[in-house]
One Martini backbone bead per residue (centre of mass of N, CA, C, O) as a GRO file, in nm:
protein
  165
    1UNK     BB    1   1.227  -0.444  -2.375
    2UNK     BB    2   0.957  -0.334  -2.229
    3UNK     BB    3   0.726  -0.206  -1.957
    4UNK     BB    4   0.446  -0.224  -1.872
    5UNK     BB    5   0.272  -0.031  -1.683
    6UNK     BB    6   0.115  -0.170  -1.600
    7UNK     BB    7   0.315  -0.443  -1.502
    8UNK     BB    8   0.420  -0.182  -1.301
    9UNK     BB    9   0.155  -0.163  -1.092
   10UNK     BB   10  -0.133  -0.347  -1.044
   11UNK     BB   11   0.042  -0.621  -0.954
   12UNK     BB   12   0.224  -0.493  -0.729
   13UNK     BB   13  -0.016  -0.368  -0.565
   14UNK     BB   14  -0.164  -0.631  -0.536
   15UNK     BB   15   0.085  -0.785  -0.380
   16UNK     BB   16   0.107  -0.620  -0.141
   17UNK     BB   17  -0.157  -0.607  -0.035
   18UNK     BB   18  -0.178  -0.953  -0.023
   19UNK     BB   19   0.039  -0.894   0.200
   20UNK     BB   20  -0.114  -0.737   0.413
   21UNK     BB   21  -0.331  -0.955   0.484
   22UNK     BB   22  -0.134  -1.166   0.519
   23UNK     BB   23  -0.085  -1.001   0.828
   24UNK     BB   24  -0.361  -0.980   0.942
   25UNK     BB   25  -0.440  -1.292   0.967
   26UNK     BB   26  -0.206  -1.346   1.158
   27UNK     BB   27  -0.224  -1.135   1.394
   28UNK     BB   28  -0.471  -1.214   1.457
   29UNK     BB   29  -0.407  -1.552   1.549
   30UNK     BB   30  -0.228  -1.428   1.756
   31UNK     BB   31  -0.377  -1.237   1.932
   32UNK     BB   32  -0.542  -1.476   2.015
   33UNK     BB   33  -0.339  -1.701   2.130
   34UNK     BB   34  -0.228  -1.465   2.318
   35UNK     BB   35  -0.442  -1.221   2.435
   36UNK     BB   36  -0.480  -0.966   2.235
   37UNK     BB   37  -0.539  -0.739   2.171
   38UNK     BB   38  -0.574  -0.555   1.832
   39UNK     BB   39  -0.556  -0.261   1.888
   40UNK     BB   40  -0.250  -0.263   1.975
   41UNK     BB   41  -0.107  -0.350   1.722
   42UNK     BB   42  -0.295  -0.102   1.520
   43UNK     BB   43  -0.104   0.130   1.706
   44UNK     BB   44   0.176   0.040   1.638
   45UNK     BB   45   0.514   0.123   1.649
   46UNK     BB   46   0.848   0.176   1.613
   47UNK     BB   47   0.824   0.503   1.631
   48UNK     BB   48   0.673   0.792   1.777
   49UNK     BB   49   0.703   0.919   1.450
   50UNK     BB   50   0.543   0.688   1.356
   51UNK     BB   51   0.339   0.537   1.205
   52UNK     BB   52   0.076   0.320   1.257
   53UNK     BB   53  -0.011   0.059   1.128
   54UNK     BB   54  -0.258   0.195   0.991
   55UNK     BB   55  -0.094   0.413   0.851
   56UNK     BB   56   0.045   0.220   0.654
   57UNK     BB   57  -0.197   0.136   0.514
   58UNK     BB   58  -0.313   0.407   0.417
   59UNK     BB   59  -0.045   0.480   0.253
   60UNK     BB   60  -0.039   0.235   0.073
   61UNK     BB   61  -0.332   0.291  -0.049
   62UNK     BB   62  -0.276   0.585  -0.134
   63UNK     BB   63  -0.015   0.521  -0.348
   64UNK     BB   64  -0.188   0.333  -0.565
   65UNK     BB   65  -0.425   0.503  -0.616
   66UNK     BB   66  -0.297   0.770  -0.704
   67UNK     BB   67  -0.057   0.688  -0.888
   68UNK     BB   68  -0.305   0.617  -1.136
   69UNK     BB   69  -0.464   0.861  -1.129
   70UNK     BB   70  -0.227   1.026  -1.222
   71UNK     BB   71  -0.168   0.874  -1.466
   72UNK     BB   72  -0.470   0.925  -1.601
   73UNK     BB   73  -0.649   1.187  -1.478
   74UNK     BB   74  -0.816   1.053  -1.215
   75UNK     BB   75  -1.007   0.984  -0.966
   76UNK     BB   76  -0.972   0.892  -0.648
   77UNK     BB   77  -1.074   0.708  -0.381
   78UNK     BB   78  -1.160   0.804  -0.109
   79UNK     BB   79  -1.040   0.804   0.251
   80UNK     BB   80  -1.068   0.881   0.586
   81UNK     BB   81  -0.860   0.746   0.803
   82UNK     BB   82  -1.015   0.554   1.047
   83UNK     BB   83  -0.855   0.277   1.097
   84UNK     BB   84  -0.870   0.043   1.387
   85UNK     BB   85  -0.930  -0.237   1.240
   86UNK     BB   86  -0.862  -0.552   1.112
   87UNK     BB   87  -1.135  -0.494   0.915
   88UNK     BB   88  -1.128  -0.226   0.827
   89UNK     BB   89  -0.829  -0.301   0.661
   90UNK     BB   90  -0.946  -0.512   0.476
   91UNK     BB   91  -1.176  -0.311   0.343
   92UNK     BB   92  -0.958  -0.114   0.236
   93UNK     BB   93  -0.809  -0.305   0.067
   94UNK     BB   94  -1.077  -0.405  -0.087
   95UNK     BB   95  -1.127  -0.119  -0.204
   96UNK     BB   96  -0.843  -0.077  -0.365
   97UNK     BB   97  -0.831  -0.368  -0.528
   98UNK     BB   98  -1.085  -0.270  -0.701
   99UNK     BB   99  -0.969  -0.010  -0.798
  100UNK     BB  100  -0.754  -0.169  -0.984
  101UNK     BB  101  -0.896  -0.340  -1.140
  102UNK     BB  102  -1.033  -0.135  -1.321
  103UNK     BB  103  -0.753  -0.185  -1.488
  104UNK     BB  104  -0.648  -0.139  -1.791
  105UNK     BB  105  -0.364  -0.128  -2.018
  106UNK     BB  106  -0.469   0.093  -2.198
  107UNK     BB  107  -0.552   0.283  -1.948
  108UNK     BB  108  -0.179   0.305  -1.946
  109UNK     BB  109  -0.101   0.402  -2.192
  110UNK     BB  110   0.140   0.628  -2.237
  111UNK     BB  111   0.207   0.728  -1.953
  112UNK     BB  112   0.531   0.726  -1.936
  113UNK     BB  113   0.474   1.078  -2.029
  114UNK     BB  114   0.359   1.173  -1.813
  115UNK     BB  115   0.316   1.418  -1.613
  116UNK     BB  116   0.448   1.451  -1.235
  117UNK     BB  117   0.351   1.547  -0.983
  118UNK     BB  118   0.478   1.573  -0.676
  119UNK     BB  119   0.404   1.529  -0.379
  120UNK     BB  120   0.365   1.840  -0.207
  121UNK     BB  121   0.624   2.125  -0.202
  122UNK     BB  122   0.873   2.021  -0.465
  123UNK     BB  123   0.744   2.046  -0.768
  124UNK     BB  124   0.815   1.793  -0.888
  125UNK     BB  125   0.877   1.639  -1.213
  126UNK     BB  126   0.779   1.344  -1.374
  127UNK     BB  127   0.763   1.105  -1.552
  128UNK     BB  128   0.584   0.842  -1.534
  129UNK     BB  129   0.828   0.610  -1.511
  130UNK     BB  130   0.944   0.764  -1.281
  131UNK     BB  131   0.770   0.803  -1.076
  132UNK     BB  132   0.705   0.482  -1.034
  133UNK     BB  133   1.032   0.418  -0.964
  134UNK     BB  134   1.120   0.663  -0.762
  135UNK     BB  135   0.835   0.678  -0.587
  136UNK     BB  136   0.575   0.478  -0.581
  137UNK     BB  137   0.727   0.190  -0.519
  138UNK     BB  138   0.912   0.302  -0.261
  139UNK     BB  139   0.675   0.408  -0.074
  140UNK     BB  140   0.489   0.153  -0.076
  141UNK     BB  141   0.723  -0.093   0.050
  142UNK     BB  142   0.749   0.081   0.290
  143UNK     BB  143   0.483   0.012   0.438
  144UNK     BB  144   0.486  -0.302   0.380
  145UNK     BB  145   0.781  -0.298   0.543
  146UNK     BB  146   0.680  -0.203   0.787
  147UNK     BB  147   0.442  -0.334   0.909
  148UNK     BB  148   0.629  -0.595   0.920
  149UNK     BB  149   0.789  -0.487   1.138
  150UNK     BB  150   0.572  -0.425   1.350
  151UNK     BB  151   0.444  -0.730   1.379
  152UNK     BB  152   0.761  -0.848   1.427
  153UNK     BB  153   0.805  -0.600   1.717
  154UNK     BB  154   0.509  -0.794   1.864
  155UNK     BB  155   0.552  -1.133   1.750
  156UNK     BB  156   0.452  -1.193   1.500
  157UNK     BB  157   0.455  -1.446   1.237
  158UNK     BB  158   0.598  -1.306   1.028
  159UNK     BB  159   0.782  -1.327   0.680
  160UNK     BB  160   0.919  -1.312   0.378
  161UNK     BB  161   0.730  -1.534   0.264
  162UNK     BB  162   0.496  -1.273   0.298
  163UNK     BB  163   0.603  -1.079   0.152
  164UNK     BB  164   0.624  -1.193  -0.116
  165UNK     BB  165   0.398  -1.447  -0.127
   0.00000   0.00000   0.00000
């Protein structure tokens, strides 16, 4: 028995999500606790050449709306990359999250064999549920495991069980 597209992307993307929230929901009231600028947070970074905590948000959600629209052969909604506060990325969270409920299981039947160009310049084409299994959700959860790690070595109380959901 196979597992439907469905299955494989939308709730899984949800669940990531649902875990980035909950780490501005601690790291806010870490920051307020402590008395940290909450853009101290936003801006911190693991190594100088990675991206800061706000661009791992920002590529966690355009890895699952991309994705999507990849799948679907759809347009995924634009979003500026502008985010530097706790309220920006929850804003986009919650942007990102509507446009995925927008997906019913239909809407992404059959998608398993559609033809996917990899982005960047790498030509590499896959198969809709190899895209997903072996670019897509290693991606995703790439961004949503730095964020964690990014929070987690600014001192913020966040956990496994945070991660997990």
């Amino acid at each position: 028995m196979s597992i439907s597209m469905y299955r494989l992307t939308v709730p899984m993307f949800q669940r990531g999500l649902a875990s980035l929230k909950t780490y501005l929901d601690k790291a806010e009231a870490y920051a307020k606790e402590k008395n940290i600028d909450p853009a101290i947070l936003a801006a911190a970074r693991l190594a100088p050449d990675m991206l800061p905590l706000s661009g791992q948000y920002q590529r966690a959600s355009d890895t699952a709306k991309f994705a999507l629209a990849r799948l679907t052969a759809t347009d995924a909604p634009k979003f500026e990359d502008s985010e530097t506060t706790f309220d920006d990325l929850r804003e986009r969270l919650a942007k990102t999250d509507a446009y995925l409920a927008d997906f019913s299981a239909e809407a992404l039947e059959g998608t398993e064999t559609r033809q996917i160009t990899l982005p960047g310049k790498s030509g590499i084409v896959l198969p809709g549920d190899e895209y997903i299994a072996t670019f897509a959700l290693p991606n995703f959860y790439f961004h949503v495991a730095t964020a964690h790690a990014i929070l987690r070595s600014q001192g913020a109380p966040i956990g496994k069980r945070d991660y997990l959901g």
